[in-house]
Structure formats: C-alpha cells, structure tokens
C-alpha positions as CSV (number, residue, x, y, z in Angstrom):
1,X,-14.0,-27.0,27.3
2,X,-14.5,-24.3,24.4
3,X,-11.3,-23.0,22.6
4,X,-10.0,-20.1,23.6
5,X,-7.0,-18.8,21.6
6,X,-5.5,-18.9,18.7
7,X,-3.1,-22.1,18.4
8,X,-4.0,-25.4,17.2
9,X,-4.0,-28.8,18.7
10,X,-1.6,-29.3,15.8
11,X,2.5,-29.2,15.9
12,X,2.6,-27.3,12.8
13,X,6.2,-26.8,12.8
14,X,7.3,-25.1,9.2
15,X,4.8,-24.5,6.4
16,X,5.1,-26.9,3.6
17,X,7.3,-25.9,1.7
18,X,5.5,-26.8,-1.8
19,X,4.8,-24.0,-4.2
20,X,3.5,-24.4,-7.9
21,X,5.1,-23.0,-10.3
22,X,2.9,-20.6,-12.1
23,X,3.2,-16.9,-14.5
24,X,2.6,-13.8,-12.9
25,X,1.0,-11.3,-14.9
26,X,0.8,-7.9,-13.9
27,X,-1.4,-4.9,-15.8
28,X,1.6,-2.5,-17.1
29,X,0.0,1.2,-17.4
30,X,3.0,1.6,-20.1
31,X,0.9,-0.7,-22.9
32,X,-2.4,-0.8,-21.4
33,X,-2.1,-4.5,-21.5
34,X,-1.7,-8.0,-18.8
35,X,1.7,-8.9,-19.1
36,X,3.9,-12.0,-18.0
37,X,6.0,-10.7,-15.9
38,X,10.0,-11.3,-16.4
39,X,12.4,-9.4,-14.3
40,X,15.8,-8.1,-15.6
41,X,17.7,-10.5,-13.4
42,X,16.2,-14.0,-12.6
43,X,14.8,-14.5,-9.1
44,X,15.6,-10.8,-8.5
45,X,12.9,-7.3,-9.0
46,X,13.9,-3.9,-8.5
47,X,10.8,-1.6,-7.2
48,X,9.9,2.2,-6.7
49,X,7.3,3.2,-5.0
50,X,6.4,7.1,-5.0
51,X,6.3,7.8,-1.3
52,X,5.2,10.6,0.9
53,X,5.2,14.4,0.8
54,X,5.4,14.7,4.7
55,X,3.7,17.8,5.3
56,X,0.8,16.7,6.7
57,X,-0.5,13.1,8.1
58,X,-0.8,10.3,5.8
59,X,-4.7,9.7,4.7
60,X,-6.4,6.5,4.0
61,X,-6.6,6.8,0.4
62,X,-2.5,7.3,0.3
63,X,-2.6,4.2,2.9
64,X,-4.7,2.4,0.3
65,X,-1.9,2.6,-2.1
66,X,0.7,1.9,0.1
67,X,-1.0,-1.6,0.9
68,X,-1.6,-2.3,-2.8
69,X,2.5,-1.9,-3.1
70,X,2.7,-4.3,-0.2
71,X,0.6,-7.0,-1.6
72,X,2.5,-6.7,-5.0
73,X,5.9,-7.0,-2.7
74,X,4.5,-10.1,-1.0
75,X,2.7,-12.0,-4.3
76,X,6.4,-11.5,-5.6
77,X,8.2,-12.9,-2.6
78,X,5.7,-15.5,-2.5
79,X,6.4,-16.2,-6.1
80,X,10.1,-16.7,-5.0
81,X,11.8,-13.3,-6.0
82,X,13.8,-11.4,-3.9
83,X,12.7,-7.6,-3.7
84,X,14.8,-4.8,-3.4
85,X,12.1,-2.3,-2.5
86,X,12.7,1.6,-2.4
87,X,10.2,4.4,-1.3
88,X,11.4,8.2,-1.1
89,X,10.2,10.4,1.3
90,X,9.7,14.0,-0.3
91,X,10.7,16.4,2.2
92,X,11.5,19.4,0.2
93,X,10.4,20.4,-3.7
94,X,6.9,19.6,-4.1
95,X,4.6,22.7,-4.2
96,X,1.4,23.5,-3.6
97,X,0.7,23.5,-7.4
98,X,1.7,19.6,-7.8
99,X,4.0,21.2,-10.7
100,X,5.8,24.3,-10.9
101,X,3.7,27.0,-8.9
102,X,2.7,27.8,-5.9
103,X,4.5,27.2,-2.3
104,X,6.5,24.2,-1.0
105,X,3.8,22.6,1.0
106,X,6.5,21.7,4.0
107,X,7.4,24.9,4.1
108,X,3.8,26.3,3.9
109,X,3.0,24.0,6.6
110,X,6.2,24.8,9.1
111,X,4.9,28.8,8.9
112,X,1.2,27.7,9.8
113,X,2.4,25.6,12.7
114,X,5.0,28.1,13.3
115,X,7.9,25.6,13.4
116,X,10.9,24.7,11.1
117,X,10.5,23.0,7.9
118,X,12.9,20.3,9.2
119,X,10.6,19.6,12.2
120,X,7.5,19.2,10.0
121,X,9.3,17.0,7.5
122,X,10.3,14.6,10.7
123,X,7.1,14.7,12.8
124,X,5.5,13.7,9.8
125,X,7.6,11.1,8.1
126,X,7.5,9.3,11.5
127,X,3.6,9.5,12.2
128,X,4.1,7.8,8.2
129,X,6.0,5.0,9.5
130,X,3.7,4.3,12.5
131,X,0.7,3.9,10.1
132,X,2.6,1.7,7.6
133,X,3.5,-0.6,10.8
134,X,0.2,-0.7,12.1
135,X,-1.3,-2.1,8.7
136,X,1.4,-4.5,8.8
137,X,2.7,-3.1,5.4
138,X,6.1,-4.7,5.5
139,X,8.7,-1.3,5.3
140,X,11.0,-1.0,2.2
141,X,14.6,-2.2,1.7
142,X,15.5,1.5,1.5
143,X,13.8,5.0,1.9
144,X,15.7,7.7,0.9
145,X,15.1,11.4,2.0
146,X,15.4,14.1,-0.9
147,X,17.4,16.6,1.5
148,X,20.0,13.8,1.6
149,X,20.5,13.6,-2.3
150,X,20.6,16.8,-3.5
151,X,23.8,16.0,-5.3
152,X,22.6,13.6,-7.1
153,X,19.7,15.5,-8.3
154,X,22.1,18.1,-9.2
155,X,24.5,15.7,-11.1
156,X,21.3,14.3,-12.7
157,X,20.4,18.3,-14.0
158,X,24.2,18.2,-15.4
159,X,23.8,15.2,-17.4
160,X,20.6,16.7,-18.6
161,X,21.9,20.3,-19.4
162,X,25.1,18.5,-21.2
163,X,23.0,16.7,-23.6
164,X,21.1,19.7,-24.4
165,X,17.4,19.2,-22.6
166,X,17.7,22.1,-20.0
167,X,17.1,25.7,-20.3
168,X,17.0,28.5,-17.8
169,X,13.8,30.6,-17.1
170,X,15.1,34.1,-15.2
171,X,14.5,34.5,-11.7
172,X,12.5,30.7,-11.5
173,X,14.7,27.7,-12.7
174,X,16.0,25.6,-15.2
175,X,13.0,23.4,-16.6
176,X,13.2,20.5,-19.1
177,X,12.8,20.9,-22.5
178,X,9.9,18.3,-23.1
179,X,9.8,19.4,-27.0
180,X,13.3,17.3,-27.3
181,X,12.1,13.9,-25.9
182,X,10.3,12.0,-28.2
183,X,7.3,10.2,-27.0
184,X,6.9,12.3,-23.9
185,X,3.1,11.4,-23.3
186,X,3.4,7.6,-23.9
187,X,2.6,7.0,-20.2
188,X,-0.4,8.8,-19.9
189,X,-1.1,8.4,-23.6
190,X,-1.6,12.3,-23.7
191,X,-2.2,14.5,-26.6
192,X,0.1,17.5,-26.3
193,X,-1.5,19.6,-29.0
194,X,-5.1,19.1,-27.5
195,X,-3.4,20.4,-24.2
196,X,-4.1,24.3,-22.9
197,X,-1.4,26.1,-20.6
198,X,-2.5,25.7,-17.2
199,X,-5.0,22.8,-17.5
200,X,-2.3,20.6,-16.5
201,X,0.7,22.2,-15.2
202,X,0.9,25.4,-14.0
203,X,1.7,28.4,-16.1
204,X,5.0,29.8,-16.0
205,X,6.0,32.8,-18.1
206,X,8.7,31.5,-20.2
207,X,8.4,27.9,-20.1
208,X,9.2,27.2,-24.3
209,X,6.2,24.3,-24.0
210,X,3.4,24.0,-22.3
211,X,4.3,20.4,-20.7
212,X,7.8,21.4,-19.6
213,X,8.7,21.3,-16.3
214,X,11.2,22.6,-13.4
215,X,14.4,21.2,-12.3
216,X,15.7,22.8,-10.2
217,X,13.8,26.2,-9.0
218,X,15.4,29.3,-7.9
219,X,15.2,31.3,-4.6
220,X,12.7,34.1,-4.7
221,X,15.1,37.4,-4.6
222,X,15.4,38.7,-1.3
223,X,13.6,35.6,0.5
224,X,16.1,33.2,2.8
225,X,13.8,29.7,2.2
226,X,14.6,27.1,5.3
227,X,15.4,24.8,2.5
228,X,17.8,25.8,-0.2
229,X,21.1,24.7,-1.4
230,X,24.1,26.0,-3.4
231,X,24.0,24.8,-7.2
232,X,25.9,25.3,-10.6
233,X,22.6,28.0,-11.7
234,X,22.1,29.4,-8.7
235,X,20.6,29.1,-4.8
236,X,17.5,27.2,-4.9
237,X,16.2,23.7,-4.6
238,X,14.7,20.4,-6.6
239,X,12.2,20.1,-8.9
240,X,9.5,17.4,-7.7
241,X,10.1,14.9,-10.1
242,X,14.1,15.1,-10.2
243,X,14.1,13.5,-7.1
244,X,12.7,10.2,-7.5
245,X,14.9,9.1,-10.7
246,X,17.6,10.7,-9.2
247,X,17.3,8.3,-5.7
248,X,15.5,5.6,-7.7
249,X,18.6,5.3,-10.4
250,X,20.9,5.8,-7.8
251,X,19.7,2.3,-5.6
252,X,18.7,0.5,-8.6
253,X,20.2,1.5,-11.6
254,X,19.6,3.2,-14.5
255,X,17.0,0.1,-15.6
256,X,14.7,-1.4,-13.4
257,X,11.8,-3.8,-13.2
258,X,9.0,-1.7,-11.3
259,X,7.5,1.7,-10.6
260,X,4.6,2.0,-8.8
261,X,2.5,4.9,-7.6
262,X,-1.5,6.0,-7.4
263,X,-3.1,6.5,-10.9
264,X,-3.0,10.8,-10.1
265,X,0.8,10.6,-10.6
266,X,0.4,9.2,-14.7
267,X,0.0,12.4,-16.4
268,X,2.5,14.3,-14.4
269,X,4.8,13.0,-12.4
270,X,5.6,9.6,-13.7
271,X,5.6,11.0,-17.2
272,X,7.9,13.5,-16.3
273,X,10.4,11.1,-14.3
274,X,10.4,8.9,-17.5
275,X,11.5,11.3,-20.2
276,X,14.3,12.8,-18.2
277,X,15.6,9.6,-17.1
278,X,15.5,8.3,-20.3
279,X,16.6,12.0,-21.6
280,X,19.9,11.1,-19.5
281,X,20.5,7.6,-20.0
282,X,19.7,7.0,-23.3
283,X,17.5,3.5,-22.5
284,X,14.5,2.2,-21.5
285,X,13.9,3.2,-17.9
286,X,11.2,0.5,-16.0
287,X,9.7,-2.2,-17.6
288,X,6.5,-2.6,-15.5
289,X,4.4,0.7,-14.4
290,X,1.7,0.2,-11.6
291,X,-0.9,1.8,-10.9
292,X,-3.3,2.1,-7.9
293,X,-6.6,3.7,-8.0
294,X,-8.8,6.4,-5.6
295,X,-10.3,5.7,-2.5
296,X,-13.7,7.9,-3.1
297,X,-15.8,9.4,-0.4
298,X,-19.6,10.7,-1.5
299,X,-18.3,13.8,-2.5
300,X,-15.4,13.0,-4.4
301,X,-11.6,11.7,-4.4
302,X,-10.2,12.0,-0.9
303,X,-7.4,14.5,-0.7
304,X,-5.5,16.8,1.5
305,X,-5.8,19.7,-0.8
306,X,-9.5,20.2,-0.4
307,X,-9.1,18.8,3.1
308,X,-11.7,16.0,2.3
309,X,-9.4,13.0,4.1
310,X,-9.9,10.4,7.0
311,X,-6.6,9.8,8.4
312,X,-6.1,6.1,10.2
313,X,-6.1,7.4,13.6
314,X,-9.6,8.4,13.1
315,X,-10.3,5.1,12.3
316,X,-9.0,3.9,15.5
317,X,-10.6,6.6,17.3
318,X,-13.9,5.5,15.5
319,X,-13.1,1.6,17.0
320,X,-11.5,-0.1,14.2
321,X,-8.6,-1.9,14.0
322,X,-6.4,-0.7,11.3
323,X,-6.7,-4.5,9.6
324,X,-10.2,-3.7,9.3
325,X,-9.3,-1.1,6.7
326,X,-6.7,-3.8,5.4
327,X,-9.3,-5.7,4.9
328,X,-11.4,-3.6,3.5
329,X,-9.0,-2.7,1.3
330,X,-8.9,-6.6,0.1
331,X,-12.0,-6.9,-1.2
332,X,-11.3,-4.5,-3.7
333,X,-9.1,-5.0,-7.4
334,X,-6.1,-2.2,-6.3
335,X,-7.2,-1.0,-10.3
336,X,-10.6,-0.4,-9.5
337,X,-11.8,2.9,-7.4
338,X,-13.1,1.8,-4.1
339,X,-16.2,3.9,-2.3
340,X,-15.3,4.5,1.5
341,X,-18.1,4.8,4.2
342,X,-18.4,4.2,7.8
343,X,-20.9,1.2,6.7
344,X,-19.2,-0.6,4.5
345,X,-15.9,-0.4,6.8
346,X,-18.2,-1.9,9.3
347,X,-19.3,-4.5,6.9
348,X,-15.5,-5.5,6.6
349,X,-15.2,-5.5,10.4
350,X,-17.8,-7.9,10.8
351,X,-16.3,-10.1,8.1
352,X,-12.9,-9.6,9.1
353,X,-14.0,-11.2,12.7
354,X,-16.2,-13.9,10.9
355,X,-13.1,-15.2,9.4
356,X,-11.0,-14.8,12.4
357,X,-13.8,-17.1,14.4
358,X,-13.9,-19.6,11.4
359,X,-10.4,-19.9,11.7
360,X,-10.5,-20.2,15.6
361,X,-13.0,-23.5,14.6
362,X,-10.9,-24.6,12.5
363,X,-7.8,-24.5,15.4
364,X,-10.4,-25.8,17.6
365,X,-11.7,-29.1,15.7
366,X,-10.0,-32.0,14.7
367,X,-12.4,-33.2,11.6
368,X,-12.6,-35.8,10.0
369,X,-11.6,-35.0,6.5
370,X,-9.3,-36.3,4.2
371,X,-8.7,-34.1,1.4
372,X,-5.3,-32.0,1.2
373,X,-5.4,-28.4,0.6
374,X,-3.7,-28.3,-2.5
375,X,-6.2,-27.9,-5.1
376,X,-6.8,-24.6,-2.8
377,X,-3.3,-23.9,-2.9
378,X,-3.6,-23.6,-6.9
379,X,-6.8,-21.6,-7.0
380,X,-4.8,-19.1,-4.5
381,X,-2.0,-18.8,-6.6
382,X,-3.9,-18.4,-9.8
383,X,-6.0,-15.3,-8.4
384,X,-2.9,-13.4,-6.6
385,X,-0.6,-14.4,-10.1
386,X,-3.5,-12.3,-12.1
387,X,-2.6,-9.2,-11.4
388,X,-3.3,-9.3,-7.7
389,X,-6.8,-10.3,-7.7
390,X,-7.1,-10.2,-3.9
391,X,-11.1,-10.4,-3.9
392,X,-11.1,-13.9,-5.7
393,X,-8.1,-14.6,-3.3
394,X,-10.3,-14.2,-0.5
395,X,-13.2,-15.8,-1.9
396,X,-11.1,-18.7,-2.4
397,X,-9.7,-18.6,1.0
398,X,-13.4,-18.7,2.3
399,X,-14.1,-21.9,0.3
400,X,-11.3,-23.6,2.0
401,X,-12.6,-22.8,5.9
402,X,-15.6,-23.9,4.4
403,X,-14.9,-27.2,3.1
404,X,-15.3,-30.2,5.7
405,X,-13.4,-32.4,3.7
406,X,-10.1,-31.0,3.7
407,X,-8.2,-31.8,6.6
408,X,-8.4,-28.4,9.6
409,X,-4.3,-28.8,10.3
410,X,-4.0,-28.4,6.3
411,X,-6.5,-26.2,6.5
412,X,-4.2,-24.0,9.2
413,X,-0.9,-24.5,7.5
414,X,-2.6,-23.5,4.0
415,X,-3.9,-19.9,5.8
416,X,-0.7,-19.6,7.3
417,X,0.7,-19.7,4.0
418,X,-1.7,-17.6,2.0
419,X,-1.6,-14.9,4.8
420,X,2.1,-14.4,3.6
421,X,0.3,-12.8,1.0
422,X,-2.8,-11.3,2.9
423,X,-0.8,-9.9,5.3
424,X,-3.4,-9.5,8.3
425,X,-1.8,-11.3,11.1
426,X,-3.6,-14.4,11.4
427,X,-1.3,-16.5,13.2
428,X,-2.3,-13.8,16.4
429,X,-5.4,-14.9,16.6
430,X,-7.0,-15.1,19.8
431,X,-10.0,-14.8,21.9
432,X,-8.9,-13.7,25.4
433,X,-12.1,-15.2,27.5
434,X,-12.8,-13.0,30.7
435,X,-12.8,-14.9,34.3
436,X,-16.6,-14.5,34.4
437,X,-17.3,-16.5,30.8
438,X,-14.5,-19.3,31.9
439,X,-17.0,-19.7,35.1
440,X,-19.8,-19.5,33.2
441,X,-18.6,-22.4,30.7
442,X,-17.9,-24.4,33.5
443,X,-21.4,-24.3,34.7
444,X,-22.9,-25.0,31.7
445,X,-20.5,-28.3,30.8
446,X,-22.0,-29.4,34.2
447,X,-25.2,-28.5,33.4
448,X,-25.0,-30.5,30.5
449,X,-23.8,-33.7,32.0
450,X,-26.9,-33.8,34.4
451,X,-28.9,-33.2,31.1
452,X,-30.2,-29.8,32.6
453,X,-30.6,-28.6,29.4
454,X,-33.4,-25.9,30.8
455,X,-30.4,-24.1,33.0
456,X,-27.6,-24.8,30.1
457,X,-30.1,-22.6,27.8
458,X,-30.0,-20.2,30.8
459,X,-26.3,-19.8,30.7
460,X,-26.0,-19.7,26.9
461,X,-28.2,-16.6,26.9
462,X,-26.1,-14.9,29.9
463,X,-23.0,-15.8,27.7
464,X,-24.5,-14.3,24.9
465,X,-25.5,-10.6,26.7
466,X,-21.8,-10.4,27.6
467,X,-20.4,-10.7,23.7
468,X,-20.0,-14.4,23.5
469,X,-21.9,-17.4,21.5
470,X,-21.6,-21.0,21.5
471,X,-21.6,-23.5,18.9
472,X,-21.9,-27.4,20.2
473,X,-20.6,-30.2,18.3
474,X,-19.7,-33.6,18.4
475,X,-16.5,-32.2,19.7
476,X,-17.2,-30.1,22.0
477,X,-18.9,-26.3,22.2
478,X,-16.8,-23.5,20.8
479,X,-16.9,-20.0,22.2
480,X,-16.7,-17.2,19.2
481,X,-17.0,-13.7,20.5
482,X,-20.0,-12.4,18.9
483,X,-20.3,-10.1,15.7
C-alpha cells in the first residue's frame, strides 16, 4: 500500500545529538564587514529586535524581517547559545513623520476608526502575534510595551539632560543635542554637512542641528491627547527612539550582543538609539547590528504609508499557506531586496510541496544506501554559519533528499535537525488520503497482481483527476498529492 502520512517506518527516537563545531560570522552594518561572531558572555547572546508600531496590521514586508530575526535566533540556538530575545511593541510616540512631525499614528488611527487609542494599540498587537505564530516565528523571551516604561524613558531623559545633551524647544519637547556626540552618523555612515533640513528628519523650528531629535514631546496647548503622561518638563509623551534603549537597556544591560531591525531604520532610528545610549552610558552599546532588507512590489518598497502592502491574511485568503511565504522568504539572502509577485509565491508553493512529497518518499522507502548524512550535516552548517545563507542551505538540503546513497532514516533525522533552523514544520507532514483514493488504491494493487495493467493505467488516471499521482518502485507505489 502507498504511504500516506508523515511518519517513518523508522523509531527515530532523539535526533543525534552530534554538532560540528564551526565560526559564525554574521555581516555587522556597524563596519560594513563579515565578522566572527563572539558574544559578551560565552554560550549566552543578548538580542533587540525593533518591533511593531501597532496601528495598523502587520504587512509581509515587516513579516519578512521578523522571520529573518527568527532564523538568526535559531542558527544561534542551533550553534548552542542560549538567546535572550527582546522585541518592543511601540504603542505610543511614533508619528506620522517617522521623526519628530506629524501625528501619532495610533492615535491618528483610534480617531479614524473612532475608538480609543488603547483599543487600537491591542487589537493590533494581537492580530501581530497571530501572524508571528502562524509563520512559526518562535515569539521572544520578552516584549515590552512602551506605555509600560515610561519611567524609564523618563529616567533615561534625566541621565541625558544631567550630562548636558538635552535642550528644550518651547511648546514641542526636549530633543537631543546630536552636535555633542561624536561620531553620530557612524551607523549609517552619513555625512552631516552634505545633509539639508527636512530631507531626513522633519523640520522643527528651533531644533539647534538639523539631525537632532525629540525626547520627549510636549502636549499641544489646549489638546487632552489619549496618551500623555506627567514628566519633569512638562505633560507629554516619548520620543520614538527613547523607547527602545530605554526597554532594550533595561532587560539587557547597558552592553549587549545584537540589534536587529529592517535596513529603513539605519539612518534614523538606530543611529539615533546609539548615540543617546552611548550619550548616557559612556560605552560601547551593541556589538553586532543587523540588518534586513525590502520586500519590493513592481511599484516600489511595500509600506503602509503609501498603502502599497499585502498583509498575510490576504495570502491566506489568496490559498496559501503562510509557510509558503516562509518559504519564499528562504530562498532569498535576508541582505538582499526580494521582488514579491503572486507568481513567484506560487513558484515557492509548488516547491514548498515538492519537498514535502520528497520527504514523504523518503518516510516511505527503506533504501538501500549506506552513506551517513554527515558530510550534509557540514555543508548545512557552513551555509547557515555565513551569515545565514538560507538559499545554499536549502540547496544543500535538496542534495541530501536527492542522494540515494545516504541512508532515508539519516536522511529524516538530518531534516529534522536542519528544520530547527528552517523552521517550517516538517515533522507535520502528511497527506490525509480521502476514502475514495484508499478504494481506488486498493483496486489498482489488485489490478496489478492479476497483471491487468490496461485497468491499473485506468485507475492511475482517475487517481490523477482527483489531485493524486503515483510513483511505483521496487517497494511499493507511493501516493504524492499532485503539484
């Protein structure tokens, strides 16, 4: 009888527990350079990730960053690090303006949809979490809220304002006097002089340099915001970038092994978080800072601003599985910009299920092979260890399936280990074989024992019409739903 689900003839109790030791190097945005990476503490990494501004749903282009975090979290558990792994959630501070203009966008968002700023912030953070779960990104260690650490952005400010890098605008905020941190552009390599007002921050009437930025911004006069809070300079709320070294210093310390964060958050954001965290400490803040580049449509980046996004749901709605667009996402370097259409998700569908039904072959075949998996084992680790290379990964993981002289229950333990990595569920896999097909099967074997190979044809074909092919060999015919 064909196979028809996803687990082995095998016992394959625990995977081996055999792991090369090999160098992880990671491209650090800091010096533009592959480094071997060393964290602080051996066998432990402290990570930030830049999460969401929940004002709206999540689209695939944030979702493609989020899974390039995961795989780095994975490759460095798989490398045998523990990860503490913290993610914000910005519900209050960022504006319209991405800098110091403009409208909070959650508060923007509660007056459109005529609800409360705290009921927007929720809705969406949650709908957040759902996606995450559903491309089986695995969720931080911790994900702090901004409304739940306004005092220790405001302790942060204090520290700031002590040492001399603060100054008060009237009626806006108190901004960051970027003229007193030396090497403010080293992240983003920028060239303040070369830099006009507005260009890339907005313009604010008595900011002392163009690349300073808020704090902490004021109330408008006479305006009762949903979000505000009581501070030492007056009613208002956080700056944007405040918040993350505020919650990332406060769970891992005032030096830590990794930020990471999509390549639009260099020039501003990140660079801003560095010099005042380093403004107030006095050290070195992260050591490693990752980067993850666009998802592009036809027209241009995708992004809620212009209202050019896909969110994950459509996908679902479209018929895909959201590890189709994991996938997808795979055969891609996380530091190269990746072109989204409807084909070339398809494509990934069709390979996505190719490699399901190669591995249902493999569950479903005891071969005759000989080799061990390990030379695979190496290859793996030597793609994922340079700096995530998850399209040679796969290639390689192809090659194994591939390769009749490696043993299939090596073959199964080995993808069970690399999918630690890949993260798309393939210990699930199953092919759930309708009542009709079963029968259908049945007639055919028979068929074939009276060498009625005329009516066996017959049946393939009728097995065929409803989604199903056949493959005979030596050990049997294997049923693969059809692509």
């Amino acid at each position: 009888m064909a196979s028809t689900q996803g687990c082995g003839p095998w016992d394959v109790g625990s995977i081996p527990t055999y792991r090369l030791k090999m160098s992880l190097k990671l491209y650090n945005t800091l010096t533009r350079k592959k480094e071997t990476f060393k964290s602080i503490k051996p066998g432990f990494v402290g990570m930030y990730c830049c999460g969401p501004t929940v004002y709206n749903y999540a689209h695939i282009g944030n979702l493609r960053t989020y899974i390039f975090e995961d795989i780095l979290k994975r490759v460095l558990i798989y490398n045998g690090f523990k990860v503490k792994h913290v993610m914000n959630i910005t519900d209050v501070g960022h504006l319209t303006s991405d800098a110091d203009v403009g409208e909070d966008k959650i508060e923007l968002r509660a007056r459109r949809e005529k609800k409360t700023a705290w009921e927007i912030a929720k809705f969406y953070t949650r709908k957040f979490f759902e996606d995450i779960e559903r491309l089986n990104i695995i969720k931080p260690d911790i994900t702090p809220k901004a409304t739940e650490h306004i005092k220790d952005m405001i302790s942060l400010i204090k520290i700031l304002e002590k040492k001399g890098y603060t100054y008060i605008i009237e009626n806006d905020g108190v901004y960051f006097d970027t003229s007193k941190f030396k090497d403010y552009g080293k992240l983003a390599r920028l060239k303040i002089e070369g830099l006009k007002a507005g260009a890339r921050v907005g313009f604010v009437k008595g900011k002392r340099n163009k690349t300073d930025f808020a704090l902490w911004k004021f109330s408008p006069k006479g305006v009762k915001r949903q979000m505000e809070w009581e501070s030492p300079w007056g009613i208002g709320f956080p700056g944007w970038h405040i918040e993350c070294s505020a919650m990332a210093m406060k769970y891992l310390g005032e030096h830590f092994d990794i930020h990471c964060g999509g390549v639009d958050h260099i020039p501003i954001h990140h660079t801003n978080e560095i010099a005042q965290s380093e403004a107030a400490t006095g050290k070195k803040w992260v050591n490693y800072w990752l980067h993850g580049e666009f998802l592009i449509l036809e027209k241009g980046k995708m992004a809620k601003s212009t209202g050019m996004f896909i969110t994950l749901q459509k996908l679902i709605d479209d018929g895909f599985d959201p590890l189709d667009y994991r996938y997808f996402c795979l055969n891609a370097h996380y530091r190269t910009q990746l072109r989204f259409s409807y084909k070339a998700l398809e494509d990934a569908k069709r390979g996505f299920e190719h490699l399901k039904n190669k591995i249902i072959e493999v569950l479903s075949i005891k071969n005759k092979g000989k080799k061990s998996t390990i030379a695979y084992e190496k290859r793996f680790m030597e793609a994922i260890n340079d700096d995530l290379n998850m399209p040679k990964a796969l290639a390689i993981v192809w090659d194994m399936l591939k390769d009749n002289e490696v043993r299939n229950d090596l073959k199964y333990k080995a993808i069970l280990k690399f999918d630690r990595v890949l993260g798309l569920k393939l210990d699930k896999i199953k092919i759930e074989i309708p009542k009709k097909i079963k029968e259908l099967l049945e007639k055919r074997e028979e068929a074939r024992k009276k060498k009625d190979f005329e009516l066996a044809d017959k049946i393939r074909e009728e097995i065929k019409k409803e989604g199903y092919v056949i493959e005979d060999t030596k050990e049997g015919p294997i049923l693969k739903k059809a692509i």
